[in-house]
C-alpha positions as CSV (number, residue, x, y, z in Angstrom):
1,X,-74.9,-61.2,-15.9
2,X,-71.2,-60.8,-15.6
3,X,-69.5,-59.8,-12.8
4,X,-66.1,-60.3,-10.9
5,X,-64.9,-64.0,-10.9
6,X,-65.8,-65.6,-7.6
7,X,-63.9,-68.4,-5.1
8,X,-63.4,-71.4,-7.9
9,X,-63.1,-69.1,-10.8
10,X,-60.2,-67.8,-9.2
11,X,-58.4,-70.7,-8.6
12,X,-59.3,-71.7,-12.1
13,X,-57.7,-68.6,-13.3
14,X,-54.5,-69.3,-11.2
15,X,-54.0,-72.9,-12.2
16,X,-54.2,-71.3,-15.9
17,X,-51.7,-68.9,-15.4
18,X,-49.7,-71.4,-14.0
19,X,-49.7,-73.3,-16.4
20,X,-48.8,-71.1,-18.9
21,X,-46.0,-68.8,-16.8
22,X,-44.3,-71.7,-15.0
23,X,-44.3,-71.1,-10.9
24,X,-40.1,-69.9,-11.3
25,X,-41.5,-67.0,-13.9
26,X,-44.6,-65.7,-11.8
27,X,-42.1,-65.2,-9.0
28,X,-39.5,-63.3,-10.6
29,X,-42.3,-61.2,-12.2
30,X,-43.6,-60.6,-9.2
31,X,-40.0,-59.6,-7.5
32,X,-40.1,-56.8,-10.5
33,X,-43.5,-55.7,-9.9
34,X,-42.5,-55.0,-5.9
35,X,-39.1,-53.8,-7.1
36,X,-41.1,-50.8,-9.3
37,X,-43.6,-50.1,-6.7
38,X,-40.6,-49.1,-4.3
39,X,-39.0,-47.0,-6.8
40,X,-42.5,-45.3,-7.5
41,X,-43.1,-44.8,-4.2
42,X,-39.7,-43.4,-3.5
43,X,-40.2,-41.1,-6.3
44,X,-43.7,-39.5,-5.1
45,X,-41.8,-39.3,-1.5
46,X,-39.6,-37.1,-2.9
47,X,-36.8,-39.1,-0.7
48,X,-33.0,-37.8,-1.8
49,X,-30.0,-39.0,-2.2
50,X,-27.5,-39.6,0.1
51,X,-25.2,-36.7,0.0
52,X,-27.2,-34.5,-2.6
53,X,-27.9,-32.2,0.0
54,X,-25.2,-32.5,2.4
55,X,-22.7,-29.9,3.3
56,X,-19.4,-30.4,1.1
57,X,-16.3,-30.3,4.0
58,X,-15.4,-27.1,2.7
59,X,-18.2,-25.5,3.6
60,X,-18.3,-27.4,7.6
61,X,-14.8,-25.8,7.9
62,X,-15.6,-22.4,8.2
């Protein structure tokens, strides 16, 4: 029966991509993949931008 790979299958999956990637390329993808997550989660946070909603000096004046 198939299941999810278990504690040598992984590492045999890992030395595979590897292989194939190169160790320079599997770190830079991952740098991307953390990069997008922030951004996403920014996004769902609805976080603003700096000065979007700030008071223009005109309008601390009066």
């Amino acid at each position: 029966m198939l299941g999810l790979p278990r504690g040598t299958e992984w590492i045999v999956i890992l030395l595979i991509v590897i292989l194939v990637f190169g160790p320079g390329r599997i770190g830079k993808v991952a740098g991307e993949i953390g990069k997008s997550i922030k951004s996403f989660r920014e996004g769902l946070g609805g976080k603003e931008e700096e000065g979007e909603n700030k008071p223009s000096d005109a309008e601390t004046k009066k």
